[in-house]
PLY file of the C-alpha trace (Angstrom):
ply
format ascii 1.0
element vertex 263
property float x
property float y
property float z
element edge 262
property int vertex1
property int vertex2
end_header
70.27 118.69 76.30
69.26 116.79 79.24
72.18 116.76 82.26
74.36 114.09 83.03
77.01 113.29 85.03
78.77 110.28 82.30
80.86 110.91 79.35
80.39 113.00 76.35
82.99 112.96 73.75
82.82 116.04 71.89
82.67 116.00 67.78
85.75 116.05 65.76
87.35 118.32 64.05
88.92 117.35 60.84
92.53 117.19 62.12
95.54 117.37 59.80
97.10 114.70 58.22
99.26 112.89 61.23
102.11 111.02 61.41
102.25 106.72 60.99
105.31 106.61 63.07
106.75 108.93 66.32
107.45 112.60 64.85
110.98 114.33 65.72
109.00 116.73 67.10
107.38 114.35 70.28
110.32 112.33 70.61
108.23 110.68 73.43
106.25 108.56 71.39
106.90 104.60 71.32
106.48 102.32 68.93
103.84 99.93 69.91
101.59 97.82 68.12
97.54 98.53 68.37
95.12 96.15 69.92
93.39 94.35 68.03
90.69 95.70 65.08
91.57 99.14 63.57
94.73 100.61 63.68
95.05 104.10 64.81
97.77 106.60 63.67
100.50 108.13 66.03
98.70 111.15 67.52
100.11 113.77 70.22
97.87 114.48 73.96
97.99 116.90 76.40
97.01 116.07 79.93
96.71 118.66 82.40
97.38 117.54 85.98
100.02 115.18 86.72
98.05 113.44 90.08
97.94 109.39 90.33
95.42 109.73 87.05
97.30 112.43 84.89
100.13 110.33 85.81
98.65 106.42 84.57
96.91 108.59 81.28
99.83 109.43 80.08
101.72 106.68 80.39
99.30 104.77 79.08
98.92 107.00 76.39
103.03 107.00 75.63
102.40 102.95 75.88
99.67 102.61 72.97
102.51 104.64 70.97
101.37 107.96 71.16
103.31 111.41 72.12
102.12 113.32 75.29
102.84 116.48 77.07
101.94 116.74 80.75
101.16 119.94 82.20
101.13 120.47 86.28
102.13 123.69 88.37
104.05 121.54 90.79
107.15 120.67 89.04
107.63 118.03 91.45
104.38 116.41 90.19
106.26 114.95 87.67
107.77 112.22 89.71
104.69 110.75 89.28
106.03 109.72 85.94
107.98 106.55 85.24
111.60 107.49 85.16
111.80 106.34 81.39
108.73 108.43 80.60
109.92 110.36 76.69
106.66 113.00 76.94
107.60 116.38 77.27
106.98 117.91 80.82
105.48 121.56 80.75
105.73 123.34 84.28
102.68 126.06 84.20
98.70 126.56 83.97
97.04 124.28 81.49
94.52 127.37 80.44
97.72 129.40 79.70
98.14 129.86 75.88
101.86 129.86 76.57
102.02 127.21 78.70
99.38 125.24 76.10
102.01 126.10 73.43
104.74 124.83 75.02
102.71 121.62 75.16
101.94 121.43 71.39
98.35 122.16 71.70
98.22 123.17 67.92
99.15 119.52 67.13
96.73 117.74 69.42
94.34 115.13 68.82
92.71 115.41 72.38
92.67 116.87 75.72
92.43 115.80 79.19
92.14 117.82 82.35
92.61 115.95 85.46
94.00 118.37 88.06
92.47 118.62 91.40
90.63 121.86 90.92
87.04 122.31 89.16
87.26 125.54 87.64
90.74 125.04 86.66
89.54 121.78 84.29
86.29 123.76 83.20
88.62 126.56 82.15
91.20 124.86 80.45
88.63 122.52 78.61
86.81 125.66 77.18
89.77 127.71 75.94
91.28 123.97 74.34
87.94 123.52 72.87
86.92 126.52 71.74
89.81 128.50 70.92
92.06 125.81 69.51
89.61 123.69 68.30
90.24 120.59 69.59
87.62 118.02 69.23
88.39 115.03 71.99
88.28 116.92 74.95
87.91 115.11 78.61
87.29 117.24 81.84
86.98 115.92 85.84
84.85 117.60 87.88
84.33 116.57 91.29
81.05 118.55 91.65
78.54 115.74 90.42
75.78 119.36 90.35
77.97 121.41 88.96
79.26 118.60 86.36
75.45 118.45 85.09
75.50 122.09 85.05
78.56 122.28 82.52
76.95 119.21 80.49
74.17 121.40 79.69
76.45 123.82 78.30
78.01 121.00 76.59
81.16 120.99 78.12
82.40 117.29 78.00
82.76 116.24 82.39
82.53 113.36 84.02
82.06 113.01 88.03
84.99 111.92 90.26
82.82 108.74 91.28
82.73 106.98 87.58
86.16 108.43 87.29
89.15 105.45 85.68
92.04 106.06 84.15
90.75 103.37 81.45
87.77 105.36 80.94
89.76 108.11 79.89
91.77 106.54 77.56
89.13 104.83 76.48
87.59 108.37 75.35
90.52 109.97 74.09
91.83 107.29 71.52
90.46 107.29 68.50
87.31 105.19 67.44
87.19 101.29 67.75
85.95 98.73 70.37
86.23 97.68 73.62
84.91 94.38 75.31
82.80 94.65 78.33
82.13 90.97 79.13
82.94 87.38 77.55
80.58 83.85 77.60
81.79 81.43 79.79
83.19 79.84 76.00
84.90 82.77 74.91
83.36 82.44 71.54
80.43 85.91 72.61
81.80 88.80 73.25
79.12 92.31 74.39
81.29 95.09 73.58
81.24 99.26 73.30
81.23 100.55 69.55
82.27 103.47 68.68
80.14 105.04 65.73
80.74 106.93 62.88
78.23 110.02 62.90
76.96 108.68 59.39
74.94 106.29 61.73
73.09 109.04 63.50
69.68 109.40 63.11
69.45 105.23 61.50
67.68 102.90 62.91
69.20 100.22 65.34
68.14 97.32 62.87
70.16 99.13 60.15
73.25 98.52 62.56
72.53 94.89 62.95
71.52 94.17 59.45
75.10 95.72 58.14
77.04 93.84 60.94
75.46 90.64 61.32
75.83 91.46 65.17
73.24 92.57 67.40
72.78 95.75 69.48
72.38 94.41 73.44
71.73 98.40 74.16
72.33 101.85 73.80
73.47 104.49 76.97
71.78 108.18 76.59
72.75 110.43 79.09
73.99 107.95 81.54
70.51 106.06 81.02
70.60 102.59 79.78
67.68 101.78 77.13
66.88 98.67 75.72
65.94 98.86 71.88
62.91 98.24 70.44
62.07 97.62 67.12
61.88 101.87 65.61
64.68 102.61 68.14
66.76 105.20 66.50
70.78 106.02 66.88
71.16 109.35 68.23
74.15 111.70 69.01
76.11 110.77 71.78
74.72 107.69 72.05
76.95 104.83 73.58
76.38 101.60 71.46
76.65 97.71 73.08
76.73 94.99 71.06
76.72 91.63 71.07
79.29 89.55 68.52
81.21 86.74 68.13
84.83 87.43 69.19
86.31 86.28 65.86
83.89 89.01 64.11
84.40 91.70 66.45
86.94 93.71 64.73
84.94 93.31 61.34
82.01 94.55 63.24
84.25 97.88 64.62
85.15 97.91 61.28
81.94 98.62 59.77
80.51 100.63 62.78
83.32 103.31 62.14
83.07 103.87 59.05
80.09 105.67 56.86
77.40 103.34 56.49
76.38 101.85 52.73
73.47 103.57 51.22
72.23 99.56 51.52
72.83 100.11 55.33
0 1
1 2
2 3
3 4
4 5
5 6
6 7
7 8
8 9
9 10
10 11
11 12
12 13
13 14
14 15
15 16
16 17
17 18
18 19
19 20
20 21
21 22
22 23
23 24
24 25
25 26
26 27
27 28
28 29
29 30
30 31
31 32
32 33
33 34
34 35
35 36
36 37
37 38
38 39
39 40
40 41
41 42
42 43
43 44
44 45
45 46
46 47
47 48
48 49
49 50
50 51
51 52
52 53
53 54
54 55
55 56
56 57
57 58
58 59
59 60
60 61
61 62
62 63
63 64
64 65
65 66
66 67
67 68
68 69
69 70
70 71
71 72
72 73
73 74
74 75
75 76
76 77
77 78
78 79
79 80
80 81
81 82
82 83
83 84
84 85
85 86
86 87
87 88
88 89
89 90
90 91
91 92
92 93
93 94
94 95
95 96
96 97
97 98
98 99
99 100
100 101
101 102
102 103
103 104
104 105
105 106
106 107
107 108
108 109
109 110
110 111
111 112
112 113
113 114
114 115
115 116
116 117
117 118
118 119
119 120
120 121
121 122
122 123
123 124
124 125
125 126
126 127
127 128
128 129
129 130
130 131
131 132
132 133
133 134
134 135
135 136
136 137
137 138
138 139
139 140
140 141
141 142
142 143
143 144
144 145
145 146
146 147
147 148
148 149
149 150
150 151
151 152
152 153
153 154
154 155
155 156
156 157
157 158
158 159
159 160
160 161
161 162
162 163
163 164
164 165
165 166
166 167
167 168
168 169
169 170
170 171
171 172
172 173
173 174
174 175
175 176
176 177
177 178
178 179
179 180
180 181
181 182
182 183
183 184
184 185
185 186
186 187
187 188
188 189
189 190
190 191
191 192
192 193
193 194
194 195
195 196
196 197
197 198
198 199
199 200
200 201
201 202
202 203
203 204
204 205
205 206
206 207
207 208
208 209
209 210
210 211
211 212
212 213
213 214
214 215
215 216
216 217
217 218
218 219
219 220
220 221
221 222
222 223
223 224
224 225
225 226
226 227
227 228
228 229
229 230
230 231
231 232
232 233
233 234
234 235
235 236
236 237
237 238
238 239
239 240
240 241
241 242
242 243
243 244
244 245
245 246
246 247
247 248
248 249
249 250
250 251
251 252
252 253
253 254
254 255
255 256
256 257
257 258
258 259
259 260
260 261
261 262
């Protein structure tokens, strides 16, 4: 796989069946209503590192109605926290089995690790991924080499310098849209699609034809490419299109789910 220093969201695993409302067992989530377009089930986090963006992910996180355990070594990282913050707080290493425990690891949708220390988020993204299985998993490296290094290995990073907390978030909910820019009307809106993987390996007219929208570009490996008219979908592929507002949660719609056989 060629190296990169963007985002890679790593495939899902089939998760259990969550909740629709806060569990008793995350008594931090809050009831919130979705944006706009699909509407996502209550899911539990963990975010290791509780730093200015461990802090803002997981109360952003708690905000969109989710549960969320925080993980830091520092207990007194937590302050970082809003005082009316319901996550649980887990004092400990967030590669620690126990310590991942504690933080409901079992039950997690996805995974970010946003301490201050390299190996620390390499280590804790591998044992999350590949021992429990979690499929949205989000590591910060501040190494922009060493970041491509770990991409090759396909370990999900992403360098300190395109590093938001809204890019996280934006990674670790699950699939729908988000608008990137707006005509001076309001009435055209170019936003990023998430895909189902039944779209893989289609061509980008097939995505236009079953939206009625069109595909502005794609970004491969941090590249931006302009499609032509054989330009094909492929895995990890970041998707741009172009809609009218009113349509764009029809279009999000139909993007993340399995294409017709028509499509």
């Amino acid at each position: 796989m060629p190296p990169h220093t963007g985002w890679a969201r790593s495939p899902r695993r089939p998760r259990r069946a969550g909740p629709t409302a806060p569990c008793a067992a995350w008594p931090g989530a809050r009831d919130a209503a979705p944006p706009r377009g699909i509407a996502w089930p209550v899911v539990h986090f963990v975010i290791m590192g509780c730093g200015r963006v461990g802090a803002t992910l997981a109360q952003s996180l708690e905000n969109h109605g989710h549960s969320v355990a925080v993980i830091d070594q520092n207990p007194d990282a937590f302050r970082r926290l809003d005082a009316d913050f319901g996550g649980k707080k887990v004092t400990g290493l967030g590669f620690d089995r126990d310590t991942l425990a504690q933080a409901g690891i079992d039950d997690a949708y996805g995974f970010a690790a946003v301490s201050d220390g390299d190996n620390s988020n390499i280590l804790a993204a591998r044992v999350v991924r590949e021992t429990y299985g979690v499929g949205t998993v989000v590591a910060r490296i501040y190494d922009p080499h060493r970041a491509e290094i770990y991409q090759r290995l396909g370990i999900p990073t992403v360098a300190t310098v395109r590093w938001t907390s809204d890019q996280v978030l934006r990674r670790l909910l699950p699939m729908g849209a988000t608008s990137e820019y707006h005509d001076a009307s309001g009435q055209i809106v170019l936003a990023e699609v998430d895909v189902h993987p039944g779209w893989v390996g289609r061509p980008v007219r097939a995505l236009e034809h079953a939206t009625g929208a069109r595909v502005a570009y794609l970004t491969r490996y941090g590249d931006g490419i302009l499609p032509v008219g054989d330009s094909v979908v492929q895995e990890d592929d970041t998707v741009h299109m172009l809609a009218r507002t009113d349509e764009l949660a029809e279009v999000e719609r139909t993007l993340t789910s399995a294409p017709q056989e028509s499509a």
